[in-house]
C-alpha positions as CSV (number, residue, x, y, z in Angstrom):
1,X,28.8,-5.7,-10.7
2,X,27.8,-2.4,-8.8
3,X,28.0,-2.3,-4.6
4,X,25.0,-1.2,-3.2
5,X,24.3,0.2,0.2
6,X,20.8,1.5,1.3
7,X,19.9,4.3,4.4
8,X,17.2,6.0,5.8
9,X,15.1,3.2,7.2
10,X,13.4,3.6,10.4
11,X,10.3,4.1,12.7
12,X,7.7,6.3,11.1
13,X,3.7,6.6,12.5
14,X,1.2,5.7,9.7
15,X,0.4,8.8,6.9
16,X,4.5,9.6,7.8
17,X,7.4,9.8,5.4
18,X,10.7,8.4,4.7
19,X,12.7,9.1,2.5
20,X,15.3,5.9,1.0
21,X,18.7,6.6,-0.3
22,X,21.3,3.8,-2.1
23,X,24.8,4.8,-2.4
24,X,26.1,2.4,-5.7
25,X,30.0,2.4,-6.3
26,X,31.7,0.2,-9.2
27,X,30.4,-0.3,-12.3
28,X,28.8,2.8,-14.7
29,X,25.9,3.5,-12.4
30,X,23.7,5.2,-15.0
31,X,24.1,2.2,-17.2
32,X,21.6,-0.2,-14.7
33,X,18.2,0.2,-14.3
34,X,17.3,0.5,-10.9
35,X,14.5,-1.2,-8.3
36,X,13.4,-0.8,-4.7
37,X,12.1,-4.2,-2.9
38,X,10.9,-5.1,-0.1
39,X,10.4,-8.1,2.1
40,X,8.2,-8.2,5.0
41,X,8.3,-11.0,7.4
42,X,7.2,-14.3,6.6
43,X,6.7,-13.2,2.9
44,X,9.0,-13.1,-0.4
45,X,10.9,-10.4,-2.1
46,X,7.9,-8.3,-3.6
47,X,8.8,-5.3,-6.6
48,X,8.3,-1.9,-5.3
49,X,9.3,0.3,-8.3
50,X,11.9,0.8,-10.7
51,X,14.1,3.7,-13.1
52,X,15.4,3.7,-16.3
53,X,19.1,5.0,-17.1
54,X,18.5,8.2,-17.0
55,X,14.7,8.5,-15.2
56,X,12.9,8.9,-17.6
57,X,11.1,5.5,-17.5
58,X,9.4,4.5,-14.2
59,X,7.0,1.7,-13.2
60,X,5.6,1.1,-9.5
61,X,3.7,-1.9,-7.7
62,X,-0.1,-1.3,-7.4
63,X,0.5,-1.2,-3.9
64,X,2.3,1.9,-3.9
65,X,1.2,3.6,-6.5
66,X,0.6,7.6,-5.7
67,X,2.3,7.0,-2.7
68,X,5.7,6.3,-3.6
69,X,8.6,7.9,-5.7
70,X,11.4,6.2,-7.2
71,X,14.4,8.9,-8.5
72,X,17.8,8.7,-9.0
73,X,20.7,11.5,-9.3
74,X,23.5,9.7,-11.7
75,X,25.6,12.7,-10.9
76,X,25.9,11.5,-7.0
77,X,25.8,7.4,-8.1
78,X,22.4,7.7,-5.6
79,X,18.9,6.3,-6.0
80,X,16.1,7.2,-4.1
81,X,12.4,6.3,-3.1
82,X,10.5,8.6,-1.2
83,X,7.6,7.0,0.7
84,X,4.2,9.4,1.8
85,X,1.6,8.3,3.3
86,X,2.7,5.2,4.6
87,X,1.0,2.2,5.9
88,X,1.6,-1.0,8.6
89,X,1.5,-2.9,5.5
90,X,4.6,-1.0,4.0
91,X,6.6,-2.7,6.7
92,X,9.4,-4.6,5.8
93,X,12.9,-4.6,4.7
94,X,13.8,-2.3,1.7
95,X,16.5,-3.5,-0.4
96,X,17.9,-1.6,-4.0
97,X,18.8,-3.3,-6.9
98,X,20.6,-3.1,-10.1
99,X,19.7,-5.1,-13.3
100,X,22.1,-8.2,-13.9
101,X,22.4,-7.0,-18.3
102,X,23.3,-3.0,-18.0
103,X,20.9,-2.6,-19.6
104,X,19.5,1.0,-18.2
105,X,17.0,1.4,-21.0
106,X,14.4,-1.6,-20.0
107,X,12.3,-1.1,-16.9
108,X,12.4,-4.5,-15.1
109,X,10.2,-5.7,-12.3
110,X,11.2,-9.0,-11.8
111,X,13.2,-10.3,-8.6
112,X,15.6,-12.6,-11.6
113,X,16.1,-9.3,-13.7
114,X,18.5,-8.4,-10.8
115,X,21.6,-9.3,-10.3
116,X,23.4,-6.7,-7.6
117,X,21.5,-6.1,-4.3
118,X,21.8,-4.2,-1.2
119,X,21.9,-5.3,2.5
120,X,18.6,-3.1,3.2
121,X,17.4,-1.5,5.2
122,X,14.2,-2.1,8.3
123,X,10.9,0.2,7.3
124,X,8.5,0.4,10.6
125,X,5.2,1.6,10.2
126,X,3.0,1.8,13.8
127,X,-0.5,2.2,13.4
C-alpha cells in the first residue's frame, strides 16, 4: 500500500481558489492511478477526478468539470487538484486516493477501485 497525506484545505470566499496537495510515500507512486474525493456533511464519498500513471489520462465529476484540475508530479511522489471558481456546494472534506490493483494505466472513479486513502483535508466555501 502507499501512505497518503493531503494539505491545503481551508477557508476560501466563493469564485476563490485552492490549490490540494497529497504527499504519497511507500509503494511505486507512479504505478497507482490517482483520485480526489470529497465528502460533505451528511452525504457519501462522491468522485471528484482522477490521473493515469503518468497524466496523461484524466476524468472529472460533472460537477467540477472546467473548474477543477487534477495533476500529479511522479518526480516529487505529489498529486494535486487545483480548484477555481469555487462554490458553497464544493464544501466538504477532500480526501486522495490510490487504486487498490497498481494499476496506473485505468482511470477509475469508483469509491471500491481504491484501496489507500488519505485523512483529508476540510474545504470551506462562504458565500
Amino acid at each position: 500500500q502507499v501512505q497518503l497525506v493531503e494539505s491545503g484545505g481551508g477557508l476560501v470566499q466563493a469564485g476563490g481558489s485552492l490549490r490540494l496537495s497529497c504527499a504519497a510515500s511507500g509503494r511505486t507512486f507512479s504505478s497507482y492511478t490517482m483520485g480526489w474525493f470529497r465528502q460533505a456533511p451528511g452525504k457519501g464519498r462522491e468522485f471528484v477526478a482522477s490521473i493515469t500513471w503518468y497524466g496523461t489520462g484524466t476524468v472529472y465529476a460533472d460537477s467540477v468539470k472546467g473548474r477543477f484540475t487534477i495533476s500529479r508530479d511522479n518526480t516529487k511522489n505529489t498529486l494535486y487538484l487545483q480548484m477555481n471558481s469555487l462554490k458553497p456546494e464544493d464544501t466538504a472534506v477532500y480526501y486522495c486516493a490510490a487504486d487498490r490493483y497498481a494499476r496506473g494505466g485505468v482511470l477509475y472513479t469508483q469509491n471500491s477501485d481504491f484501496g489507500s486513502w488519505g485523512q483529508g483535508t476540510q474545504v470551506t466555501v462562504s458565500s
